[in-house]
C-alpha positions as semicolon CSV with decimal commas, in nm:
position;residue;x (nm);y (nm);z (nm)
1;X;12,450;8,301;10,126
2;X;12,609;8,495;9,883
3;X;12,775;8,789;9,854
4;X;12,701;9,031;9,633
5;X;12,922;9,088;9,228
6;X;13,094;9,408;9,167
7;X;12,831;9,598;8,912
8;X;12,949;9,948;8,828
9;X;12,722;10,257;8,896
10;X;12,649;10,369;8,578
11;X;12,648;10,261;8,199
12;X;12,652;10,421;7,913
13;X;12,394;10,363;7,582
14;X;12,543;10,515;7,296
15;X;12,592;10,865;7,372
16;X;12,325;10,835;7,678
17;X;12,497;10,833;8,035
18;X;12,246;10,574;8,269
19;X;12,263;10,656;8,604
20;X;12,234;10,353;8,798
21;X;12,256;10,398;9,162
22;X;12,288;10,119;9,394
23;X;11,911;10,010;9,441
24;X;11,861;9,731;9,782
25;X;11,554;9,562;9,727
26;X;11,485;9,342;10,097
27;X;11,221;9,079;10,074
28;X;11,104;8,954;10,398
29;X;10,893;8,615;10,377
30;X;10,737;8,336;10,597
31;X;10,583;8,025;10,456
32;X;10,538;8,160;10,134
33;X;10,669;7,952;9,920
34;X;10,403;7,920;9,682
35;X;10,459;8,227;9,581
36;X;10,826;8,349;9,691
37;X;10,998;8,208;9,341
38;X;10,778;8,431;9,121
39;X;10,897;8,737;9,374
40;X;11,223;8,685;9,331
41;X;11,185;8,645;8,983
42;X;11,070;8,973;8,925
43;X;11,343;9,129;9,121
44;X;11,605;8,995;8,936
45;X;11,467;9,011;8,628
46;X;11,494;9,341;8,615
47;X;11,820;9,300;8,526
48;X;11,940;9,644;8,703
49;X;12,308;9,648;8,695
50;X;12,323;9,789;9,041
51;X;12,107;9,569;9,304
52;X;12,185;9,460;9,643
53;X;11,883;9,158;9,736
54;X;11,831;9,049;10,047
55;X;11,593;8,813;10,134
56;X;11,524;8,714;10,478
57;X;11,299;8,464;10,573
58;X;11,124;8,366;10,931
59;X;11,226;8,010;10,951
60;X;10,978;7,896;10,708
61;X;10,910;7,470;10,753
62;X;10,768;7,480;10,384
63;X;11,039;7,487;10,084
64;X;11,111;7,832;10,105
65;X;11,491;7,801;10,187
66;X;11,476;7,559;9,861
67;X;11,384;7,812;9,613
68;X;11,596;8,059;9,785
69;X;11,927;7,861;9,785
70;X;11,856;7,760;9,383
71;X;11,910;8,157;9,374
72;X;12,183;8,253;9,626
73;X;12,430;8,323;9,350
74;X;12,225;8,650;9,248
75;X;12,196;8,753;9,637
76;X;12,379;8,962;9,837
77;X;12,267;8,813;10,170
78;X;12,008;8,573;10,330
79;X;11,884;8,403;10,596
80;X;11,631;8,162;10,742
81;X;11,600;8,160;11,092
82;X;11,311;8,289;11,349
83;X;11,281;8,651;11,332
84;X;11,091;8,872;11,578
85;X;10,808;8,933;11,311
86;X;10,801;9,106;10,949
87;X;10,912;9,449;11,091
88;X;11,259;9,340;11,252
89;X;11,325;9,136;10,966
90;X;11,267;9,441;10,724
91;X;11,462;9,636;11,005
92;X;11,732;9,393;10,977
93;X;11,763;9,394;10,586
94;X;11,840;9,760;10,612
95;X;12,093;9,748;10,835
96;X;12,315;9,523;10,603
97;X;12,208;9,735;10,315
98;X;12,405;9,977;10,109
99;X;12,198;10,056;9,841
100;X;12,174;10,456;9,788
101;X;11,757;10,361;9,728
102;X;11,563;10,145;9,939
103;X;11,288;9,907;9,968
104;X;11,115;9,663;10,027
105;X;10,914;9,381;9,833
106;X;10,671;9,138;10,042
107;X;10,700;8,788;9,928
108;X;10,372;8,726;9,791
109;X;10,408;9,044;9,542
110;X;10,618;9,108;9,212
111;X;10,785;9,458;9,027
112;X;10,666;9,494;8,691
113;X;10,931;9,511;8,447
114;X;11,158;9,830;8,412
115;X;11,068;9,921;8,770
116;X;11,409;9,961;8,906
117;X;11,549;10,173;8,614
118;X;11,248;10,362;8,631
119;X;11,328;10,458;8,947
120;X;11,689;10,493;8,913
121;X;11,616;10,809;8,713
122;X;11,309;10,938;8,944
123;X;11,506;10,948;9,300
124;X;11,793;11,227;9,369
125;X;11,994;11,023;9,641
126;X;12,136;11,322;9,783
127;X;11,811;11,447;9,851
128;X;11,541;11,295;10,141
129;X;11,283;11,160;9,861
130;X;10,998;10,896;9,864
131;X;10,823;10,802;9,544
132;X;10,530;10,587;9,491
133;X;10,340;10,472;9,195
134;X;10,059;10,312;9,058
135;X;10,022;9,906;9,136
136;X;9,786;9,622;8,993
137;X;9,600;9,457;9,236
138;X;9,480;9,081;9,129
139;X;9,288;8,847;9,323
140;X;9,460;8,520;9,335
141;X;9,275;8,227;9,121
142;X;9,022;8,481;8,988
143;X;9,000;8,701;8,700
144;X;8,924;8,991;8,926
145;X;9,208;9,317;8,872
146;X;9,203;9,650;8,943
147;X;9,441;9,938;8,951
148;X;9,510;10,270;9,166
149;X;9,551;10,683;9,076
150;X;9,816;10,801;9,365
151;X;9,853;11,079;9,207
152;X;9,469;11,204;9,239
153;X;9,476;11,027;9,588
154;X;9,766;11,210;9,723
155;X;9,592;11,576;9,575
156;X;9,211;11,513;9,763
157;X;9,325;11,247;10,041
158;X;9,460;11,284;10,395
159;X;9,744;11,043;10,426
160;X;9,679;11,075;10,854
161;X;9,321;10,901;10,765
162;X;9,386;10,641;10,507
163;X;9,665;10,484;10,373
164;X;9,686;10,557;10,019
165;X;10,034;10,460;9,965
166;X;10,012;10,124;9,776
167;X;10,365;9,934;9,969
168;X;10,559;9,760;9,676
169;X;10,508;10,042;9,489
170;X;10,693;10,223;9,686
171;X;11,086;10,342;9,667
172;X;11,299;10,588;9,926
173;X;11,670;10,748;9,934
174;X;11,881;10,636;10,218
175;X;11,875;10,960;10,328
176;X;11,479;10,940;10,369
177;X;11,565;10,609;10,561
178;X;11,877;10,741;10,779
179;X;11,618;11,139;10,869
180;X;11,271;10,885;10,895
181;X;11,456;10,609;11,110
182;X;11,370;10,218;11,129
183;X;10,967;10,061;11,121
184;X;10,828;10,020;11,464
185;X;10,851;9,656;11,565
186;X;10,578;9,658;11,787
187;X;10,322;9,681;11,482
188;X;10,240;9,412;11,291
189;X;9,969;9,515;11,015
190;X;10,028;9,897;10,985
191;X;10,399;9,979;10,982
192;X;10,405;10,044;10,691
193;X;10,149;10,327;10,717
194;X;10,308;10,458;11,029
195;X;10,653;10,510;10,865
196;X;10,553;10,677;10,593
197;X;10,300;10,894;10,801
198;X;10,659;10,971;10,956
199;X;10,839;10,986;10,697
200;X;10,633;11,301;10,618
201;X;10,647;11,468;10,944
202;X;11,034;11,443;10,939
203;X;11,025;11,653;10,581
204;X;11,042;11,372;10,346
205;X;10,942;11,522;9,985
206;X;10,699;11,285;9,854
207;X;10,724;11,212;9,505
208;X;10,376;11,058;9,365
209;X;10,426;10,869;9,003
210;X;10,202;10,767;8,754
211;X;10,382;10,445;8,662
212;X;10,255;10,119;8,786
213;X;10,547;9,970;8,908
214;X;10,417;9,659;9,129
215;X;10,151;9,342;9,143
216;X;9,949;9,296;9,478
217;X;9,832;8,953;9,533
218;X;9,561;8,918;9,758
219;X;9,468;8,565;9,816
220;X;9,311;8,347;10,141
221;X;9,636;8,401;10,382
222;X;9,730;8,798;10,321
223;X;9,790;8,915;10,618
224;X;9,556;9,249;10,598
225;X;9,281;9,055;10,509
226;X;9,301;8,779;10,812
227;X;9,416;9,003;11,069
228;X;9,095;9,118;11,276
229;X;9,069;9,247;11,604
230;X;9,423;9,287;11,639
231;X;9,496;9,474;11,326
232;X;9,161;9,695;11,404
233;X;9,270;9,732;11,730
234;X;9,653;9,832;11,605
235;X;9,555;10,049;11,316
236;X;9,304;10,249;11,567
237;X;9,656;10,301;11,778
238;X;9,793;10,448;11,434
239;X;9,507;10,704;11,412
240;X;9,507;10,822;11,783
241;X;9,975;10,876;11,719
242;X;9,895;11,070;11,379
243;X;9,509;11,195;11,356
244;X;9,468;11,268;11,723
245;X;9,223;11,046;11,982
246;X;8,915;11,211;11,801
247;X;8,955;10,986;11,473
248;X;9,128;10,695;11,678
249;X;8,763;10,682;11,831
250;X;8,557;10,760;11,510
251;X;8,763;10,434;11,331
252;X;8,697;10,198;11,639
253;X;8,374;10,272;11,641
254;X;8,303;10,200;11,293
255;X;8,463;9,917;11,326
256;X;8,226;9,826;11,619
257;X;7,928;9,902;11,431
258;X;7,779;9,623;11,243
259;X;7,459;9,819;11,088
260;X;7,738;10,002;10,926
261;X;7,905;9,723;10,777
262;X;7,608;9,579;10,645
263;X;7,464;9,906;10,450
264;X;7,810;9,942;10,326
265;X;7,836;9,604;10,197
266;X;7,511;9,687;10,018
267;X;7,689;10,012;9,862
268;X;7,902;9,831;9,738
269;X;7,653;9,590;9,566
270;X;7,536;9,821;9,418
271;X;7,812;10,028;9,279
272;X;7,732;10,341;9,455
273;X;8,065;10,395;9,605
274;X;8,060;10,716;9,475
275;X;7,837;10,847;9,699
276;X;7,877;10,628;9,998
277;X;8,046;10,874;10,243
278;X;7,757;11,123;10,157
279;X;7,473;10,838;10,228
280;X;7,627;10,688;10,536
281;X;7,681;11,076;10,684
282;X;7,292;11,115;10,632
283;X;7,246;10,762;10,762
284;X;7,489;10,782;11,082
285;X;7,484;11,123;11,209
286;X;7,525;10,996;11,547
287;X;7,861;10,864;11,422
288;X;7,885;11,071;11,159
289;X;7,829;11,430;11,364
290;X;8,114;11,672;11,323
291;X;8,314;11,488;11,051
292;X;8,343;11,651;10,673
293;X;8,220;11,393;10,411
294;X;8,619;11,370;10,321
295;X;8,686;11,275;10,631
296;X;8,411;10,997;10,652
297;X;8,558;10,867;10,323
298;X;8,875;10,853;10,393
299;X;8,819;10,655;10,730
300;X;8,585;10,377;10,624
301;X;8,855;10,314;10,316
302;X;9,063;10,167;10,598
303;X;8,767;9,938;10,744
């Protein structure tokens, strides 16, 4: 462990004053070695002159508290030990943090550079803000990429029916934290979604930004991806807290439908996304009956 060097809040650039408030980044993490290194790489090579890291990892048994310790001179804090699951170890990081902005980066995902300044001079850390930008999605071992528009996503989107906020790309005031309050520990795949669905119903202004400001890997062992049942089952829960029980039972039972699944995977062979919430409304109206096309679309997004 290692605590953290004295780094003044703001610089100055010739006759420029840089405001540089105290940014925590927290990076929770569980056998991820393979890819931990180039996280933490891209956090600190940022070189923001006001960070707080935290890393805090689950007791990983591969040589993740290796390539931790070669960095513990450029942390504030970490750990390795058993947690009680992502959530409580995020929960945990921000209780030791002091940063005046907050957030969190996911082991297996990396800030572009300039990220941290950028949002230095976005966020107003007296107010209760939330910003999120634009990330690049890659498919590990592929050539496969694709980006986001949160801006147009946030205008025509509901955020109660799909979660358009893109995590790592994502940045909050302490204030946002302190009205919002901690992640639910019971959930394991959707806290995210359910805190900022939150956030937003406790008055957090959401700021939506252009910039891309993170990487997503995807690869064989991300969690979203290998989850299931249990994440269908827990994202369903999501819907019936925010949307109401009407969409919690129009997601489970797509989910339960397997004609569905198929004709969508069709769709999308043959690039007619655009109009696949039109088709499958005309297709499934016994699913489908009652629903606005925007609603269909938004809800299969999160199958």
């Amino acid at each position: 462990m290692a605590d953290q060097r004295h780094r003044r809040a703001g610089g100055r650039v010739g006759a420029l004053i840089v405001r540089t408030p105290k940014i925590t980044v927290v990076t929770p993490s569980l056998n991820q070695g393979q890819f931990l290194e180039d996280t933490i790489l891209s956090v600190l090579g940022q070189q923001y002159p006001n960070l707080e890291y935290i890393i805090l990892d689950g007791g990983s048994t591969d040589d993740s508290a290796a390539i931790i310790r070669k960095h513990q001179h450029d942390l504030a804090y970490w750990i390795s030990e058993n947690d009680g699951g992502q959530a409580a170890a995020i929960n945990q990081g921000f209780a030791r943090a002091s940063g005046d902005i907050l957030c969190w980066l996911n082991s297996d995902d990396m800030y572009l550079p300039g990220t941290l300044l950028h949002i230095a001079a976005r966020l107003d850390p007296k107010k209760s803000e939330l910003l999120f930008g634009n990330c690049l999605h890659f498919l590990q071992n592929s050539s496969i990429t694709y980006g986001s528009n949160v801006r147009e996503r946030h205008a025509q989107t509901d955020l109660r029916l799909t979660d358009y906020i893109i995590q790592p790309s994502t940045f909050w005031t302490r204030k946002a934290w302190q009205q919002t309050g901690i992640l639910d520990e019971s959930l394991e795949f959707g806290f995210d979604w359910d805190w900022f669905l939150r956030a937003r119903e406790s008055g957090v202004a959401f700021l939506p930004d252009d910039k891309y400001l993170a990487v997503y890997r995807i690869h064989k062992d991300h969690k979203s991806g290998t989850g299931g049942e249990r994440r269908r089952k827990e994202l369903a829960g999501i819907y019936g807290r925010h949307a109401g029980v009407r969409y919690e039972r129009l997601y489970a039972r797509c989910c339960a439908s397997r004609s569905l699944a198929a004709i969508r995977k069709g769709i999308r062979f043959a690039r007619l996304t655009r109009i696949e919430s039109r088709f499958l409304k005309a297709a499934f109206p016994w699913l489908f009956h009652g629903f606005k096309r925007n609603e269909v679309r938004d809800v299969i997004t999160m199958l």
